[in-house]
N, C-alpha and C positions, 0 to 999 in steps of 0.2 A: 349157512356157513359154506357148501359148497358153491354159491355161486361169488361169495366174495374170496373163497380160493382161486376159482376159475378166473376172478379181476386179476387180484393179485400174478398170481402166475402170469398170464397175458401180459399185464404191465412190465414185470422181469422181465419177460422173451424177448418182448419189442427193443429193450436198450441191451439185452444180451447180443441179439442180430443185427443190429443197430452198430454198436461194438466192432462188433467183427466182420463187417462191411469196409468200414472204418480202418481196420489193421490191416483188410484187402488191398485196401488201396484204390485210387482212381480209376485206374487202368482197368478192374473188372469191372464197374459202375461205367463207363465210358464205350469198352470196346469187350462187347462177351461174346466170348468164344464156344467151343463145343464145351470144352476142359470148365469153362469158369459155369455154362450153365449148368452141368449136371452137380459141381456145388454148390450152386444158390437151391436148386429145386432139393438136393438132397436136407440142407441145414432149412430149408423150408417144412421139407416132409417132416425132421425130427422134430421142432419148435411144435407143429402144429398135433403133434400124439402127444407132446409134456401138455402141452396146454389142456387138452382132452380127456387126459387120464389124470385122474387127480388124484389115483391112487400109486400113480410112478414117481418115485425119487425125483427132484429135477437134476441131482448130478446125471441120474440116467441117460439124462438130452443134453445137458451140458457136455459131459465129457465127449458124447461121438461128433457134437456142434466142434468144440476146439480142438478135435482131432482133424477134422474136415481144414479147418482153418491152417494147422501149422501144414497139411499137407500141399494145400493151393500154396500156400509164400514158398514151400521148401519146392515146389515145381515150378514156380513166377522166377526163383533165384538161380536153380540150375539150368531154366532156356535163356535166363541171359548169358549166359557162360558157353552154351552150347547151341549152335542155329539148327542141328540134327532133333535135337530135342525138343526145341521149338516150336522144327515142322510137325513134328509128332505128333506134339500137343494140341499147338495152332490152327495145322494147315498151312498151305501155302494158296496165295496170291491165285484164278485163273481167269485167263485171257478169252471176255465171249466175242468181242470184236474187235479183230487188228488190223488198221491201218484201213478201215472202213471193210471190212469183209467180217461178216457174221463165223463163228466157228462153231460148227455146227458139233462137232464131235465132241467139242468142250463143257456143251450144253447138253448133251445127250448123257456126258459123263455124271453130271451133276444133276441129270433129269430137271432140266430147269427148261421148259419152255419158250416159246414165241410171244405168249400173254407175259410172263413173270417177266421175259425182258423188255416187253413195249412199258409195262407198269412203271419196272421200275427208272427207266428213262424220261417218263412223265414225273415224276417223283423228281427226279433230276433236272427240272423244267429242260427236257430235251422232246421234242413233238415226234422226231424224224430222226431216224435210225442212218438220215446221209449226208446229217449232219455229225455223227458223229466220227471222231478218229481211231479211239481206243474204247474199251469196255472191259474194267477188269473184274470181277466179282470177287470181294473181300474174304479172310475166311470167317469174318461176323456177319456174313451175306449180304453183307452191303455193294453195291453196285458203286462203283468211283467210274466217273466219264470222263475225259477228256475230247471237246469239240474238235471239228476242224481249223485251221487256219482262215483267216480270212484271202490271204495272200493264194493260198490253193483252190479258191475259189472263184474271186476275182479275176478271170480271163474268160469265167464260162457265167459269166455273170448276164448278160442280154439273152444267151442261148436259153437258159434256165429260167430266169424272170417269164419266156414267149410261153403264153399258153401251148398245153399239147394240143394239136389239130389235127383230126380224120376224116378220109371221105366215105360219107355215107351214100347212102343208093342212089341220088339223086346228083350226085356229082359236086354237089356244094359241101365245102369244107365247115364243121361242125366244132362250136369250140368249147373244151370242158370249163361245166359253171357250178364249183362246188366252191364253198366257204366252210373252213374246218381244219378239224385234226387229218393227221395223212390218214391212209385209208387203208388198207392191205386187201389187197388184189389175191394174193396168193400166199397161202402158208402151209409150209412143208409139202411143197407140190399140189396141194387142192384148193382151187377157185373159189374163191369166196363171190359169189354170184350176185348176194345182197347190198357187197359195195359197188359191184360192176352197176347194176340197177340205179344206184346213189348220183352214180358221175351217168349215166343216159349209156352205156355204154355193153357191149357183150360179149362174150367169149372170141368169138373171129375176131372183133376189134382188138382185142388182146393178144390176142396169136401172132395177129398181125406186126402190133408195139416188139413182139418179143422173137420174131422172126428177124428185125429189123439189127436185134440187138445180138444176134445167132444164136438164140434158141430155139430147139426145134418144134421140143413139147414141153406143158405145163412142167411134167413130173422131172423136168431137169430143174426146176426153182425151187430153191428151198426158203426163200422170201421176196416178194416182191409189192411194194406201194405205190401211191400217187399222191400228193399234196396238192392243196387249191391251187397252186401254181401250174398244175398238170406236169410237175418235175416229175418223173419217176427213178423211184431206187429198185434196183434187182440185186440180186446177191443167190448166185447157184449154187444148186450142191456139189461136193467134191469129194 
């Protein structure tokens, strides 16, 4: 008996939350926020104690499930009315890279990383952090990219296309031979050595790239790469 209680109940819970997904609306199935997930995991927690206890009432889980419910539509209905309440709720929109400049403090704010934004621009079939224009981070932590122009491009087009070339000890210019994703030289002012190793290349030859570009030392970068093209992107701290 109890475990054809335990079906039964399960069988109700599924088209009760089911139900009230449903009355949600699109909008939290589509785009969840802070506000919508701590109601899905809360009417989640309660479902799953009715279901368990088979000595609890199921209004017991019903009633706090359709309380949770009227409370998301009657806060979905007053941030339409209100963009204060919204943010409240929502969050607002922020800005991790503008107008092709990384913002470091934006990211610092939201503890989000150098990896979390290479990922998710890969995600975004974006390779190259110079190829992009804008970078805003949603407040469903989705990443929305906006590329560059090709027009803004298009004049440094042969410059870019030339492999990088350096001279080595021998006086003959040496040209980088990597096929791949960009690479990162440098993050958050430390050298990544394993990629320098990767493109044949070493810390003074770097110094060098970034002397050329007026930096003085590493720890003014707060990113910098190189793509098979031996393009490189910098982007300092500020």
């Amino acid at each position: 008996m109890e475990i054809q209680t335990i079906f039964l109940r399960t069988v109700l819970i599924y088209f009760v939350v089911f139900l009230m997904l449903r009355i949600m609306g699109k909008r939290e199935i589509g785009k969840l926020s802070l506000f919508d997930l701590v109601i899905s995991i809360m009417i989640a927690e309660i479902a799953v104690f009715v279901i368990e206890d088979t000595n609890k009432p199921l209004m017991d889980g019903l009633v706090p499930m359709s309380t949770l419910v009227l409370i998301q539509i009657l806060i979905a209905f007053i941030t339409l009315k209100s963009r204060a309440v919204r943010v409240l709720f929502d969050g607002k929109p922020s800005v991790l890279i503008n107008k092709g400049l990384i913002n470091r403090e934006e990211m610092k704010k939201h503890r989000y990383n150098l990896d979390d934004l290479m990922q998710q621009l890969r995600q975004n079939k974006i390779i190259n952090v110079a190829d992009v224009e804008f970078a805003v981070l949603e407040p469903s932590g989705k990443l929305s990219v906006v590329e560059r122009k090709v027009k803004e491009t298009e004049t440094k087009i042969e410059e870019d296309t030339k492999p990088e070339t350096a001279e080595v000890n021998d006086g003959i210019k040496e040209t980088i031979r990597y096929e791949g994703l960009p690479l990162p030289l440098i993050m958050d002012g430390k050298v990544q050595d394993e990629n320098l190793e990767k493109i044949g290349k070493t810390r003074f030859w770097l110094k060098n790239q970034l002397q050329v570009k007026g930096v003085r030392d590493f720890k003014e970068v707060f990113y910098c790469s190189i793509d098979h093209r031996g393009r490189m992107f910098l982007d300092r701290k500020r």
